[in-house]
N, CA and C of each residue as an Amber inpcrd file, in Angstrom:
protein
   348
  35.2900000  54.4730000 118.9440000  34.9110000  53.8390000 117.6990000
  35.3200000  52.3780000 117.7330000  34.2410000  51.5560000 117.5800000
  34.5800000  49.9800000 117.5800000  35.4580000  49.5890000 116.5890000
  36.4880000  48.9820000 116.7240000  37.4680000  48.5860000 115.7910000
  37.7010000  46.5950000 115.8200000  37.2980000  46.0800000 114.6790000
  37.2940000  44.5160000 114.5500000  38.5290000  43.9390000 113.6540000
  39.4570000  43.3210000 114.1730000  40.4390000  43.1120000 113.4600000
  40.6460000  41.2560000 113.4970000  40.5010000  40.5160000 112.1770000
  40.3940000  39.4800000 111.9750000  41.9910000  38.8650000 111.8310000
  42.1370000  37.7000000 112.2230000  43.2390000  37.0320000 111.4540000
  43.0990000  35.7120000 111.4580000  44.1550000  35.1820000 111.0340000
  44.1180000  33.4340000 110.9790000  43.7060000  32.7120000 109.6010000
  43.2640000  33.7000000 108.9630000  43.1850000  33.0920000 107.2370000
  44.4380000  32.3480000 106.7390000  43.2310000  31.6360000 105.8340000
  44.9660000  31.2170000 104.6970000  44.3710000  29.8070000 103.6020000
  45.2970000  28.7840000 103.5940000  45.0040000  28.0650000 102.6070000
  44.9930000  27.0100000 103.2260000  44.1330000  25.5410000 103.0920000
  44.1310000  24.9400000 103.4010000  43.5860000  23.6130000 102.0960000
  43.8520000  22.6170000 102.4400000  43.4690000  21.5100000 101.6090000
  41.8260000  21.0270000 102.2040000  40.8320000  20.2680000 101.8040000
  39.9070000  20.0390000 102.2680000  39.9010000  18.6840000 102.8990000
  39.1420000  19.4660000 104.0850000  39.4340000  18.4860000 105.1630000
  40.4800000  18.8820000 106.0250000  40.7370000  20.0130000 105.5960000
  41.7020000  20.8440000 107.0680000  40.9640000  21.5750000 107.6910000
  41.6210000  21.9860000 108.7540000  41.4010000  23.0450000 110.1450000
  42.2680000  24.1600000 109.6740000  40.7130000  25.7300000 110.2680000
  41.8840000  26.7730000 110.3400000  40.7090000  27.1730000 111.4130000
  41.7110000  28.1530000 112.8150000  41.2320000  28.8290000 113.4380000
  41.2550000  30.1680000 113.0120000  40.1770000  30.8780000 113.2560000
  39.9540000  32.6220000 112.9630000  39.6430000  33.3630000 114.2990000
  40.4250000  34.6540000 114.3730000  39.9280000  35.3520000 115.6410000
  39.7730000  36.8040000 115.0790000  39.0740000  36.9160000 115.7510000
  38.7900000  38.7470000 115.8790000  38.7110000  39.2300000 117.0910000
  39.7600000  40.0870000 116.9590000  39.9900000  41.1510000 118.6350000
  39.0540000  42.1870000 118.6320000  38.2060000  42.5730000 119.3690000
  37.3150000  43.9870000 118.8090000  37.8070000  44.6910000 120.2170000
  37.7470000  46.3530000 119.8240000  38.3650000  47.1640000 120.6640000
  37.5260000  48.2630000 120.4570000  37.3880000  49.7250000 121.0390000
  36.4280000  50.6540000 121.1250000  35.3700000  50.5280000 121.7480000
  35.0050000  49.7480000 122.7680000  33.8900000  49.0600000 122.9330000
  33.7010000  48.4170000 124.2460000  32.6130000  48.0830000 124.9550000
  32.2290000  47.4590000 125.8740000  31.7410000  45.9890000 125.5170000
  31.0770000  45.7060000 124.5010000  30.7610000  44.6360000 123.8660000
  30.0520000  43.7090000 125.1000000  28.9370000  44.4020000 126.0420000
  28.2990000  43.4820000 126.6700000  26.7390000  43.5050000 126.4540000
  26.6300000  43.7760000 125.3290000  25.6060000  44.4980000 124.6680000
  25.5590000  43.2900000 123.2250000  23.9300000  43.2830000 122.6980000
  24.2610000  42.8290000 121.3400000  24.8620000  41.0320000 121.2570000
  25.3920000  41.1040000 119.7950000  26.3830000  40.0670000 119.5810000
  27.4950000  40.0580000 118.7460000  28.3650000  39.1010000 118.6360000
  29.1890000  39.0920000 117.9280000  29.2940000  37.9560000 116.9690000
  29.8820000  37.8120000 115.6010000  29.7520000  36.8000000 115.0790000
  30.7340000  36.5900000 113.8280000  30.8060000  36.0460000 112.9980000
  31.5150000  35.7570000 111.8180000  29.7240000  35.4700000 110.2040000
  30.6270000  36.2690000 109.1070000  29.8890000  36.4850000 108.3320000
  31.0660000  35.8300000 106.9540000  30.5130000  35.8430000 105.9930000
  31.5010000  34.8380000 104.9310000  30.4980000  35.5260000 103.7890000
  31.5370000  36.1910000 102.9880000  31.6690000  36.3230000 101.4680000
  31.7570000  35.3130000 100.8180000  31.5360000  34.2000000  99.7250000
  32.3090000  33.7840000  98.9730000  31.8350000  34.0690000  97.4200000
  33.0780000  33.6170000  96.4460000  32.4510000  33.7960000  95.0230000
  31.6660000  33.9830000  94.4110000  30.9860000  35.3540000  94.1530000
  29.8110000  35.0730000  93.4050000  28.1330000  34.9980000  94.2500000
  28.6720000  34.7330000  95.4690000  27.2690000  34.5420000  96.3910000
  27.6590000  36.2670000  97.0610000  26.1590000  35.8950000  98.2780000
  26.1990000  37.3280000  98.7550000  26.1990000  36.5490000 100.1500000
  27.1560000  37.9310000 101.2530000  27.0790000  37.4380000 102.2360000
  26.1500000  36.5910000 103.0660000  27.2320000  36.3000000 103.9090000
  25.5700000  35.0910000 104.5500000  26.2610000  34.8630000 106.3980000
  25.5490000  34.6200000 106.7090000  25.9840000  34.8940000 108.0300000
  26.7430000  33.1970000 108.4490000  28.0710000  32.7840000 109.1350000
  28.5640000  31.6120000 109.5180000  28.1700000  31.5010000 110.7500000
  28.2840000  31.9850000 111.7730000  27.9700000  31.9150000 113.6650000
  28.1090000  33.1930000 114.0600000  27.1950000  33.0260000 115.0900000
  26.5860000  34.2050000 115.8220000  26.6660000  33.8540000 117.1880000
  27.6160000  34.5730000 118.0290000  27.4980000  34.4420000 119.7430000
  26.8980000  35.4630000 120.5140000  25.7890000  35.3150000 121.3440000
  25.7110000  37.0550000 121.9330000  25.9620000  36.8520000 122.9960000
  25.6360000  37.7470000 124.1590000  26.3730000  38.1100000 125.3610000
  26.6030000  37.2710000 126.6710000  25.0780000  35.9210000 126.2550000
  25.3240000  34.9750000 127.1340000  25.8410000  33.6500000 126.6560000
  26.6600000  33.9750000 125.9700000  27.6660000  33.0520000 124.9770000
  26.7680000  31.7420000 124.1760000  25.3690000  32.1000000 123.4960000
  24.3240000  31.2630000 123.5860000  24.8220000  31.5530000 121.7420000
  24.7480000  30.4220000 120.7730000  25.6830000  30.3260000 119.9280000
  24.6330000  29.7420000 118.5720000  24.6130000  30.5830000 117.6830000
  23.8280000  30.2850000 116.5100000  24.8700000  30.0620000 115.3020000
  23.9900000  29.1210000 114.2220000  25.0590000  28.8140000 113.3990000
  24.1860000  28.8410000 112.0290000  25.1550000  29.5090000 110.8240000
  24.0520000  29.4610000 109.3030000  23.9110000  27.8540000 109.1540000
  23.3980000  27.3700000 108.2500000  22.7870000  26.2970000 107.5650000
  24.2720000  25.7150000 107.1310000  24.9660000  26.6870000 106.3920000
  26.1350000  25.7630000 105.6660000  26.9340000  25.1730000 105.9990000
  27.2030000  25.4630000 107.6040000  28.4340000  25.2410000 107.9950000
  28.1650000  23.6190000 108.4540000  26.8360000  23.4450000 108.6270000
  26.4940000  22.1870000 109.5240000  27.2630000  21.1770000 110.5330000
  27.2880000  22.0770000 111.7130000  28.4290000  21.0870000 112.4830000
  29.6220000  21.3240000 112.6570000  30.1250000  21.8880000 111.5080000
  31.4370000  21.6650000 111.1590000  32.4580000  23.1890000 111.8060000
  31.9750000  23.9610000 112.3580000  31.9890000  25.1390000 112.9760000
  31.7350000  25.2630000 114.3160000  32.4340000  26.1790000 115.1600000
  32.7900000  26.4670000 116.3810000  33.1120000  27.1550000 116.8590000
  31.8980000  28.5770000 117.0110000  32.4530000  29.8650000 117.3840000
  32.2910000  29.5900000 118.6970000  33.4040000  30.5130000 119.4930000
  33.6910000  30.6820000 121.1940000  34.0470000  31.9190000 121.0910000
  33.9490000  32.7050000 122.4730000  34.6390000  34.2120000 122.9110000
  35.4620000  33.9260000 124.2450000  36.1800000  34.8750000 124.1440000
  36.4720000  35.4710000 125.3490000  36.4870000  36.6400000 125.9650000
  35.6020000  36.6410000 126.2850000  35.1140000  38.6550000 127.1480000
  36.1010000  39.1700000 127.4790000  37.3990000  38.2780000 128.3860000
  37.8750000  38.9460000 128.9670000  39.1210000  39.9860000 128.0940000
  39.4080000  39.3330000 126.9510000  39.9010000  39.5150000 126.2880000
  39.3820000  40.4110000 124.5410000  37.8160000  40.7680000 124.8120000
  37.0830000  41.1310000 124.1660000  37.6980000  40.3240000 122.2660000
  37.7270000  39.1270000 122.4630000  38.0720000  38.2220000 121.2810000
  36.9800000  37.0250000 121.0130000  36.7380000  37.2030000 119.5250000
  36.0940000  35.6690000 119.2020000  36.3270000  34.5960000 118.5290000
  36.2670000  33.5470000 118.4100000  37.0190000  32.9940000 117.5280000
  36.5090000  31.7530000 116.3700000  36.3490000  31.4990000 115.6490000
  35.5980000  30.1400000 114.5070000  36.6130000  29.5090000 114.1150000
  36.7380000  28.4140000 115.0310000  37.3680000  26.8370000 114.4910000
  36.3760000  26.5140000 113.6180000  37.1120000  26.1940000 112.4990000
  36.6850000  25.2200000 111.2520000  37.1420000  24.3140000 110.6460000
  36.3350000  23.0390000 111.1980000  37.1490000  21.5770000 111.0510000
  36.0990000  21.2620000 109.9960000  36.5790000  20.3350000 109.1710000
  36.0120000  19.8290000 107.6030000  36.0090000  20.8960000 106.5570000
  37.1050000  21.3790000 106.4520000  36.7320000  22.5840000 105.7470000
  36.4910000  21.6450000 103.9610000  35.6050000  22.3900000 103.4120000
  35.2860000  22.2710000 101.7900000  35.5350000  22.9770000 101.0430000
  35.6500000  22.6450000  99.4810000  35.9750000  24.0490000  98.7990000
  35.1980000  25.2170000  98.6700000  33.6840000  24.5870000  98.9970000
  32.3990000  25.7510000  98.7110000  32.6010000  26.5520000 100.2540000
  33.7630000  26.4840000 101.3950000  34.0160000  27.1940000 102.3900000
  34.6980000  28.6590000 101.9560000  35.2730000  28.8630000 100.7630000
  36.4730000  29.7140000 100.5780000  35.6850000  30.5730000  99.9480000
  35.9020000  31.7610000 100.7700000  35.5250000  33.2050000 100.8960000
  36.5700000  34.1550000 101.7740000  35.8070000  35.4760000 101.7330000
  36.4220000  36.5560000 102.9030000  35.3450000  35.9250000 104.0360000
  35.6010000  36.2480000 105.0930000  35.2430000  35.9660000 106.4910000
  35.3480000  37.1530000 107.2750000  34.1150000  37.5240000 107.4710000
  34.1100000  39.3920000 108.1730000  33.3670000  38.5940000 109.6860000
  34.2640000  39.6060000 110.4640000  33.9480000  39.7180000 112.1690000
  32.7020000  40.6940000 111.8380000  31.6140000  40.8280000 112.6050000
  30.2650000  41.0550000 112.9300000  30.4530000  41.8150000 114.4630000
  30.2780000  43.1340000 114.5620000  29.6740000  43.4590000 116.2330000
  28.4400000  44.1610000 115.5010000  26.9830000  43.3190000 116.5110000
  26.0110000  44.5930000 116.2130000  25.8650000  44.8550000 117.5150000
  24.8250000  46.1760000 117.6810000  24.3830000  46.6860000 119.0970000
  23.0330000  47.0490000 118.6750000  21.9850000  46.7970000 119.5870000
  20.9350000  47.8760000 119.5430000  21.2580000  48.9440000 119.5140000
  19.9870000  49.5190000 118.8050000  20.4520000  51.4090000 118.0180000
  21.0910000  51.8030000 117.5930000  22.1240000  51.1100000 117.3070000
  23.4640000  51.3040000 116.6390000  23.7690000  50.4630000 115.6400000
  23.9890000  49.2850000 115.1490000  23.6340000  48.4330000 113.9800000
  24.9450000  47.7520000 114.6830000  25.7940000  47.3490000 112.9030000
  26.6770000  46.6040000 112.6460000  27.7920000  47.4730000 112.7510000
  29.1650000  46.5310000 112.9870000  30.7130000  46.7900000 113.0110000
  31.2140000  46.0890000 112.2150000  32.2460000  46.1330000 111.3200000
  32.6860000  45.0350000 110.3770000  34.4520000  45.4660000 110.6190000
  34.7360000  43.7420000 110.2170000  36.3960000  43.9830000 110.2580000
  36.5450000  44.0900000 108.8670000  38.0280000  44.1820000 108.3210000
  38.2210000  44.0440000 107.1170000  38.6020000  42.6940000 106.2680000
  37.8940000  41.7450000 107.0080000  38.4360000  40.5400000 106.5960000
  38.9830000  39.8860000 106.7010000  39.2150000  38.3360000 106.1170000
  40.2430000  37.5400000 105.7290000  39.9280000  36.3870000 105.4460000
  41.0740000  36.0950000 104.2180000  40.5180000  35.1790000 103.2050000
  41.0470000  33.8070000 103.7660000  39.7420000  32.5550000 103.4230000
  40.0640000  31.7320000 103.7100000  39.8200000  31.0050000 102.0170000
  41.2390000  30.1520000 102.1840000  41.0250000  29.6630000 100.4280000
  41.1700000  27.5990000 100.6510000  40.2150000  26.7970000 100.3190000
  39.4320000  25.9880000 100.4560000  40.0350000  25.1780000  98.9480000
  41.1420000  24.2250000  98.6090000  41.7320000  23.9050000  97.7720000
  42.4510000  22.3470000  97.4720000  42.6540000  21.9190000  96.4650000
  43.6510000  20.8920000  96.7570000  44.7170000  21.2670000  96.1470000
């Protein structure tokens, strides 16, 4: 059973940096992709970056730029540096594994809070 476990949340002022990782385990993960997804207030999820297997790297609209997902296979970990952070950034932040025929994996989160 694929298991996605996020950390690196927290609080930041705008215009800070926070790195996020997710370790995923249960899994081969050479399949599919992996990515980061963002809750925030009131909106409905929306997808932040998307890496799949040939580390070829998609990004939502909002982040513009300002985002930087990377993996490491070997270590079956991914990770979203986020430099310029804003207040309209602060949400939960869910790790993403999908697979063909099999769908989505979700972690349980973690909050990133976007403040002065």
């Amino acid at each position: 059973q694929v298991q996605l476990v996020e950390s690196g949340g927290g609080s930041v002022q705008p215009g800070g940096s926070l790195r996020l990782t997710c370790v995923a385990s249960g899994g081969r993960f050479n399949v599919g992709h992996m990515g980061w997804y963002r809750q925030c207030p009131g909106k409905e999820r929306e997808v932040v970056a998307i890496i799949d297997s040939s580390d070829t790297a998609n990004y939502g609209e909002s982040v513009g730029g300002r985002f930087t997902v990377s993996r490491d296979k070997a270590k079956n970990t991914i990770y979203l540096q986020m430099n310029g952070l804003l207040p309209e950034d602060t949400g939960v932040y869910y790790c993403n594994y999908w697979r063909p025929a099999v769908g989505s994996s979700w972690g349980q989160g973690t909050q990133v809070t976007v403040s002065v």
